[in-house]
Each structure stands twice: as structure tokens, then as C-alpha cells.
C-alpha positions as CSV (number, residue, x, y, z in Angstrom):
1,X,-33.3,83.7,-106.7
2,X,-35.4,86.4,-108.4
3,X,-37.5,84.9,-111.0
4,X,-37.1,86.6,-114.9
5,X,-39.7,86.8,-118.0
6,X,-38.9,86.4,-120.9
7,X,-40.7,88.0,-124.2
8,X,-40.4,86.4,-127.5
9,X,-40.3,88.9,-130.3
10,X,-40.5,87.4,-134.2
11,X,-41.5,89.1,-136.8
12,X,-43.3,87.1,-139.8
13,X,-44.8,87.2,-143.2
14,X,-46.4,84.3,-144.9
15,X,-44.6,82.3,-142.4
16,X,-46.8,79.4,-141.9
17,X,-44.3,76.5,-142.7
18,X,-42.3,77.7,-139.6
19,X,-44.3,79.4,-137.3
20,X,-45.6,76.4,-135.7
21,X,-41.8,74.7,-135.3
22,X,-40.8,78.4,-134.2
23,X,-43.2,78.8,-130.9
24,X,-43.0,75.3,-130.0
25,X,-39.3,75.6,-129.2
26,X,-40.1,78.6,-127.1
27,X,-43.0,77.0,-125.1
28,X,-41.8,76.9,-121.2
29,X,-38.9,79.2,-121.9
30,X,-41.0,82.6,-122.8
31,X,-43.7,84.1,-121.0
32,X,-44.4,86.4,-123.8
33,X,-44.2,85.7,-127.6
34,X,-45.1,88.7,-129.6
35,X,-45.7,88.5,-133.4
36,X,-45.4,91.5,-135.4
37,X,-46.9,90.3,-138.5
38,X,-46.8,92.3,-141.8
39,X,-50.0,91.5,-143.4
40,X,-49.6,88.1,-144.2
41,X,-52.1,86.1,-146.7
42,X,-51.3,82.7,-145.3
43,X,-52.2,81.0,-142.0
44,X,-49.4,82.2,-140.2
45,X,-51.9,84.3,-137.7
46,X,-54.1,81.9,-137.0
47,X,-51.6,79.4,-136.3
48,X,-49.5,81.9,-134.4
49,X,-52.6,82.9,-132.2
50,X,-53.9,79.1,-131.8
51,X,-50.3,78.4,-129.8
52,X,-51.0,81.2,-127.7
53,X,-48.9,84.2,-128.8
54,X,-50.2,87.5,-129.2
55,X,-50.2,88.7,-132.9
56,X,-49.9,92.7,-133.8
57,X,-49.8,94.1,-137.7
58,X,-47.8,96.4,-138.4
59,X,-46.2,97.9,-142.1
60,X,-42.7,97.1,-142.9
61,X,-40.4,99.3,-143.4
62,X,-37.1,97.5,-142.6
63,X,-35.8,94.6,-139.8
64,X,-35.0,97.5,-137.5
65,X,-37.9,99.6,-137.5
66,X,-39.7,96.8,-137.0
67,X,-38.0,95.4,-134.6
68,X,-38.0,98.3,-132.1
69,X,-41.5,98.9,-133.3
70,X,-42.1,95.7,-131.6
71,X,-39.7,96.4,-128.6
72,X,-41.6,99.8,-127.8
73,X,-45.1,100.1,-129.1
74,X,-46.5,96.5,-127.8
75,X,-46.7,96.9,-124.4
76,X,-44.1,94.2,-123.4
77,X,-43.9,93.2,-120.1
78,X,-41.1,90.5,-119.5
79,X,-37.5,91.5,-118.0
80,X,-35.7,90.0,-120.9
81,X,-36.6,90.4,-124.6
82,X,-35.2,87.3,-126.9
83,X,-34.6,87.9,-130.4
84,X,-35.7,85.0,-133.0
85,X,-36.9,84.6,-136.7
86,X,-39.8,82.7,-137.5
87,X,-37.6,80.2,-139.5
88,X,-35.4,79.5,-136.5
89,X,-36.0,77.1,-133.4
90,X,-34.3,76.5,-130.0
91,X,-32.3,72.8,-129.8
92,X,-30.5,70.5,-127.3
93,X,-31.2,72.6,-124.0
94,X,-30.8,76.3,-125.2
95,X,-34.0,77.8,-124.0
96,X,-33.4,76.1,-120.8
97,X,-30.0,77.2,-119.9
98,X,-30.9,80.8,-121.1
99,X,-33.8,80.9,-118.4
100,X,-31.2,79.5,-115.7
101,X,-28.9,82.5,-116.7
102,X,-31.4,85.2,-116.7
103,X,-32.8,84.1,-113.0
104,X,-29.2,84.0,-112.2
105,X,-28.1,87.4,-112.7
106,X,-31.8,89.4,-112.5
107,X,-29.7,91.6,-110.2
108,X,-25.9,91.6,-111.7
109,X,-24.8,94.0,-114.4
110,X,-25.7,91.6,-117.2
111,X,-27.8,92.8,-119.8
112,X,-26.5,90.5,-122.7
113,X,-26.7,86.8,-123.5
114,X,-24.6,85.5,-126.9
115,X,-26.1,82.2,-128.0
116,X,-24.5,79.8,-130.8
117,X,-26.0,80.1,-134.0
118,X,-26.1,77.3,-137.0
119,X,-27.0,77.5,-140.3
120,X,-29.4,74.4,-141.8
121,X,-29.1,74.7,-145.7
122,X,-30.4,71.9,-148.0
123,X,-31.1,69.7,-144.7
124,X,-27.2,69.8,-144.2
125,X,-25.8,72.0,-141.3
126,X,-22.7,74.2,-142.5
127,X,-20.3,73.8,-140.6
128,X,-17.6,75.1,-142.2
129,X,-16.3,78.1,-143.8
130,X,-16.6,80.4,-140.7
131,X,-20.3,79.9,-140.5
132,X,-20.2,77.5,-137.5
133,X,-19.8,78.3,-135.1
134,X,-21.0,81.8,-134.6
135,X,-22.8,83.9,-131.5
136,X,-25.0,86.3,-131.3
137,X,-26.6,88.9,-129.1
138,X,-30.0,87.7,-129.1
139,X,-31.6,88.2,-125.7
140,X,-31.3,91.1,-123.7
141,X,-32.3,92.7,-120.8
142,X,-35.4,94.9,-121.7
143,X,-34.6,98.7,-121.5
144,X,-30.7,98.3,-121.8
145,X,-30.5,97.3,-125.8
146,X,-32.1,97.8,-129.3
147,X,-31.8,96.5,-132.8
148,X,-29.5,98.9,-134.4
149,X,-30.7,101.4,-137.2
150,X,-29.6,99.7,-140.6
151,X,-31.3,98.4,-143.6
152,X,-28.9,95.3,-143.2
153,X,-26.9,92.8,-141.8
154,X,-28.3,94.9,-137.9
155,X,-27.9,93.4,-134.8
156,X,-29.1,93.9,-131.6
157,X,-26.7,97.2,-129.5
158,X,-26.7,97.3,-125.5
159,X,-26.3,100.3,-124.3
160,X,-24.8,99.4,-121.3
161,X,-23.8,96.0,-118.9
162,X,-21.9,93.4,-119.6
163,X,-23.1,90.0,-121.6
164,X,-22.2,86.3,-120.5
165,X,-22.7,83.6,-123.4
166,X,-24.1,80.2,-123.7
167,X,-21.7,77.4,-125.1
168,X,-24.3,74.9,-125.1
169,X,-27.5,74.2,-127.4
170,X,-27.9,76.2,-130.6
171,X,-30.6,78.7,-132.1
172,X,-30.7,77.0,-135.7
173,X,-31.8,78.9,-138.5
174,X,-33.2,76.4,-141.0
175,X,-35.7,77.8,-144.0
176,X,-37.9,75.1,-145.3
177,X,-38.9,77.0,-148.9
178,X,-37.0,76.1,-152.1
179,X,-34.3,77.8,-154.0
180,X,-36.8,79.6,-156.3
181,X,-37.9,81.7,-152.8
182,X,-35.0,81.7,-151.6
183,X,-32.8,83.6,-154.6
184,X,-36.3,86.1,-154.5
185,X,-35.2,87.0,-150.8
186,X,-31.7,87.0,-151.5
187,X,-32.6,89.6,-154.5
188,X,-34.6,92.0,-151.7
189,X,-31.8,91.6,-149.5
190,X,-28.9,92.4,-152.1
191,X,-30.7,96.0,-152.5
192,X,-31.0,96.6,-149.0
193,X,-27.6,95.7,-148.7
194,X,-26.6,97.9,-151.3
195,X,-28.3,101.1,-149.8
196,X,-26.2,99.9,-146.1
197,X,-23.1,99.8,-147.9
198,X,-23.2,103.1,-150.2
199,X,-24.6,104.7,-146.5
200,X,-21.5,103.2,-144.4
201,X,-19.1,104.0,-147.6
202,X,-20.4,108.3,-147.9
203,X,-20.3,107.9,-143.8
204,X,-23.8,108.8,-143.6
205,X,-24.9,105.8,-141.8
206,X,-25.8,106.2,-137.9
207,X,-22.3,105.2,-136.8
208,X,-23.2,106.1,-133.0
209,X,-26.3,104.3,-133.1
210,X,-24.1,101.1,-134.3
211,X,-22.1,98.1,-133.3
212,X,-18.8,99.4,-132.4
213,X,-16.1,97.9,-135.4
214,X,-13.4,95.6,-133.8
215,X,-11.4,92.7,-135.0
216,X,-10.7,91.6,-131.5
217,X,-14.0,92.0,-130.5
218,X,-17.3,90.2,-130.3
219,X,-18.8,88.4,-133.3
220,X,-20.9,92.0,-134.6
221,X,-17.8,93.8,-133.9
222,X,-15.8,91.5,-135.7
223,X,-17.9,91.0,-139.0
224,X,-18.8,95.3,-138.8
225,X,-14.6,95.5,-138.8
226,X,-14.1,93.2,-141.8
227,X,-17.0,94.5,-143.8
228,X,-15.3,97.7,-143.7
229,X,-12.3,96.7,-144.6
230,X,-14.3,94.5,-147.5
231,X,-15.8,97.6,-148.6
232,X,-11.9,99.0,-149.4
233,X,-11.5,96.4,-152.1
234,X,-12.7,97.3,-156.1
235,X,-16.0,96.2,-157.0
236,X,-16.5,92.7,-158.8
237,X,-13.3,91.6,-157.4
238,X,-14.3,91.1,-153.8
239,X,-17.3,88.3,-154.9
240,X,-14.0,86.4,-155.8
241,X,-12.3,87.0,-152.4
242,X,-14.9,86.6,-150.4
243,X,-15.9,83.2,-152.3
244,X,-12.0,82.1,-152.1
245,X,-11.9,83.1,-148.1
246,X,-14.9,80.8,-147.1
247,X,-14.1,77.9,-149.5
248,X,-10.9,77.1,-149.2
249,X,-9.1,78.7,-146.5
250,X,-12.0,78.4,-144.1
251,X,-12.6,74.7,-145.7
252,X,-16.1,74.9,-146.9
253,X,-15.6,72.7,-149.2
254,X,-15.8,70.2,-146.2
255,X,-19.7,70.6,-146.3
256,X,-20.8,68.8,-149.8
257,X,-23.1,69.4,-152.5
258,X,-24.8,72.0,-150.1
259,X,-21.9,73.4,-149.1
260,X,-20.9,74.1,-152.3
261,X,-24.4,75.2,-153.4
262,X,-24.7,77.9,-150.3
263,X,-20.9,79.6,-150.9
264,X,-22.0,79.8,-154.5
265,X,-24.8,81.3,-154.2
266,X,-24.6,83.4,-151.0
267,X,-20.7,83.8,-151.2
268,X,-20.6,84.9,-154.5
269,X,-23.4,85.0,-156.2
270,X,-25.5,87.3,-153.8
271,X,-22.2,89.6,-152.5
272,X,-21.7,90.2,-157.0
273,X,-25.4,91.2,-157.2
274,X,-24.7,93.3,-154.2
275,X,-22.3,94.7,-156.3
276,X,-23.7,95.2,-159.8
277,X,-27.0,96.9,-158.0
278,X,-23.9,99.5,-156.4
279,X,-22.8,99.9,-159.8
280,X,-26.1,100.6,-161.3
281,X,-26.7,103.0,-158.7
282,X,-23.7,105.1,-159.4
283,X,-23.9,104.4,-162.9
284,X,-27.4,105.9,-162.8
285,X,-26.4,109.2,-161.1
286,X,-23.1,109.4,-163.4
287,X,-20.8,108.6,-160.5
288,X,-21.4,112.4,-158.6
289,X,-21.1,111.6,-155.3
290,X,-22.4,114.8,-154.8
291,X,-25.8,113.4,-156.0
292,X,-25.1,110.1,-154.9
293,X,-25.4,111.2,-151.1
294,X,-28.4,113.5,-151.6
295,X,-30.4,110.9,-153.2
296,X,-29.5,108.1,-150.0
297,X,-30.0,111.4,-147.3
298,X,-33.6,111.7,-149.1
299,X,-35.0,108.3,-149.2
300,X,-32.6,106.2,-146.5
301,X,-31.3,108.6,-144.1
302,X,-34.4,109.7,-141.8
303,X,-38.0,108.1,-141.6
304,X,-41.3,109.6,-140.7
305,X,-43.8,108.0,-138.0
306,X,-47.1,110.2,-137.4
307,X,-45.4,113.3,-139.5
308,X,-42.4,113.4,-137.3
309,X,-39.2,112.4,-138.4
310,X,-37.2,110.0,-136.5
311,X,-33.4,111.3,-136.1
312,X,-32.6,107.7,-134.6
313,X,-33.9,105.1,-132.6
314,X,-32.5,106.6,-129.0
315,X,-35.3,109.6,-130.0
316,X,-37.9,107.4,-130.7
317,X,-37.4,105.4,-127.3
318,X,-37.4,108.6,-125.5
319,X,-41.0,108.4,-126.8
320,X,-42.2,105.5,-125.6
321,X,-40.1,104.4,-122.1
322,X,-41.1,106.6,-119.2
């Protein structure tokens, strides 16, 4: 049996209540952990570099350009990259079973592993109202896959291989900051997801660049499929649906106090901002589309690196894998 590396990729800012919990679930399972911070003003460096990882800066742009900014530009060495936020840790045998599968196919047409997701919210896990459980792509074979270019809700796209996925342990997301913080990020998100949805809705997002849309497909395909059949229903009238959906049909209910706390708040509360922030936008440019999709191919459409604009992420790999 061949043996496989593994490189840790997270990328931080002001993350020093989780850094610390993040690497020590990775310890024995990565041979590389790479931190792309943005500038942080905490200890999240320090502490990052006292565990051993290696720590780059870098400017942020969005998740994706960051992400591949990490996967090309930081001289990784391992066979496999894994994907994980600061705020999330491995539990009950994940890491170990993911090393097991990676030594196990270092010479089979698997580039993919899907590991189980959960969501910690309040100290309570959610385990209801289709949030648990979930999978996601979040290691793959190093050359074969990239974090797809969106400004939102972007997941990880192999190119080519088949995946295999992990039934046991769980990569738990669990953020430790208060509501006050956590409404902030949901506010920076809501306009990034607003400029992702007006791009998929003028077709002027990077559709070949993207998970492929499919209800009977994997968990990406799946949610791309039904966001773009969500993005079909009037504004301020989906909040409601989507709220209703995850409640009571999928039973959320079933998850208390913090239960009902998260679908308020990131059922309906965050997916009406989401909205009103669309509104505004259209509102702003008097609803002409015309001017509506010459504004999003100025600012959202194509970025700049060095004076040279980036027509996707397959261009910018070209640049940096002989």
C-alpha cells in the first residue's frame, strides 16, 4: 500500500478561539496544514505557527479566490488537499478513516472523498430540518479539483475521477462567538449572496466552471438544483417558503430553543435580507436589466491578479501547475 499526504488548507481571520481546537483535530491525519491568513489582529498566527502549521497572508477577495490562491501559490506538497474552516474540527474517527481511504486508493480513479457534515448552533447540534445529515466534497486528490468560482454558497469541483464517502465520524462546524458576530457575518454573507444570485439569475455566472445542477445527484448538485428553482419564486415570498420547508416539513422544530433560534434567523431572516439587498439593487438601477448586468460584468464578473485578468480559475491553474 502506497502511502498518501495529506495538506490541510484553512483560511482564517481573527480566528484565535478556534484555531487551536481546528489543528489539533488534524494532528496525525495531515502532513501539511497551510493557513492563508488575511491579516488578522488577534493571536490566531502565533497560535497557528506554535502547533506547527505554516502560516501565508494573503488579501481577501472572496472564499474562492482564496481558496485556490492557497491550492496553487503555496507550494503544496501532499497527494490530497482537505478542505476545512477554522471553526470546524474532525470527531469520532473521521481523520482516521479518511487517511485509511486515501492509502487505499493512491492508485484507483478516486479523486473525491464526501464526509458528513454537522452543524453545532447554541451548543445544540441541528439535527433536523435537512441540516443533518449532509456530505460534502472536502478532500480531494491534489491536481484533479478546485473550489469553484462564486462569491457564495462554492464548493469544491473535480474535474475528473470518481469520489467514495465516509459514513462514519463527522467534520462539525461549531462557531464559538455570540449572536452579535454572528448576524455581522451573516450581513457580509447576505451581500455576497446577493451578487451570486443576480449573477446565476442574468446567466452571467461561470456555469462551466460550476457544480453541475441535479436533483438526483450529489449533495452540491442537489442544493445548486433547488436554489435555482428557489430563485423562480417572487421575492419576499420565498423567506416564507424556505422558513415553512425546514420547520415543519423537515421537522426542525424537533431541535428546541436553538432550533428555533437558527431557522429564524438563518432560514428567514438571513434568506429576506438576501432579498431586500436584491431589491435595493434593482431598485437602485431602476429595474434596467440592461444596467443591471453591466454594473455585475464590471465589478463581479472578472478579477485582476498582477494586471492580468483572470477569465476563470482553469486559466489561472494553467499558470501555476506545470
Amino acid at each position: 500500500m502506497q502511502k498518501q499526504s495529506i495538506a490541510a488548507i484553512i483560511l482564517t481571520k481573527n480566528e484565535e478561539k478556534h484555531i487551536e481546537r481546528c489543528i489539533r483535530s488534524l494532528n496525525g491525519i495531515c502532513d501539511e496544514i497551510i493557513v492563508v491568513d488575511c491579516f488578522s489582529t488577534d493571536k490566531t498566527c502565533e497560535i497557528a505557527e506554535k502547533l506547527g502549521a505554516r502560516v501565508v497572508q494573503h488579501a481577501w477577495t472572496n472564499y474562492a479566490l482564496q481558496f485556490n490562491y492557497a491550492l496553487y501559490e503555496t507550494n503544496i506538497k501532499s497527494d490530497w488537499i482537505w478542505r476545512i474552516d477554522a471553526d470546524e474540527y474532525l470527531c469520532d474517527g473521521l481523520g482516521e478513516d479518511v487517511k485509511r481511504i486515501v492509502n487505499e486508493n493512491a492508485s484507483t480513479g478516486v479523486n473525491g472523498i464526501y464526509v458528513r457534515r454537522c452543524i453545532d448552533f447554541m451548543g445544540k447540534p441541528l439535527l433536523h430540518g435537512g441540516w443533518y445529515p449532509i456530505y460534502h466534497l472536502k478532500i480531494f486528490r491534489r491536481g484533479h479539483g478546485e473550489c469553484e468560482n462564486r462569491w457564495m454558497n462554492e464548493h469544491i469541483r473535480l474535474y475528473d475521477g470518481q469520489f467514495v464517502t465516509v459514513d462514519e465520524g463527522c467534520q462539525v462546524d461549531d462557531n464559538l462567538n455570540d449572536l452579535t458576530w454572528w448576524t455581522e457575518k451573516h450581513n457580509g454573507y447576505a451581500s455576497r449572496e446577493m451578487i451570486d444570485m443576480l449573477l446565476m439569475e442574468y446567466e452571467l455566472d461561470e456555469q462551466k466552471q460550476s457544480v453541475v445542477p441535479k436533483f438526483f445527484g450529489t449533495s452540491e448538485q442537489r442544493k445548486r438544483w433547488l436554489k435555482l428553482r428557489y430563485l423562480k419564486f417572487p421575492l419576499f415570498v420565498r423567506p416564507f417558503v424556505n422558513f415553512f420547508v425546514r420547520y415543519i416539513c423537515k421537522v426542525g422544530f424537533l431541535d428546541g430553543k436553538a432550533g428555533f433560534v437558527w431557522h429564524i434567523l438563518q432560514g428567514f431572516w438571513y434568506r429576506m435580507l438576501v432579498d431586500a439587498k436584491i431589491y435595493e439593487m434593482k431598485k437602485n438601477f431602476n429595474f434596467d436589466e440592461m444596467k443591471i448586468k453591466e454594473y455585475l460584468k464590471a465589478n463581479y464578473c472578472h478579477k485582476k491578479r498582477g494586471g492580468v485578468i483572470l477569465l476563470s480559475f482553469v486559466d489561472e491553474r494553467r499558470r501555476y501547475v506545470a
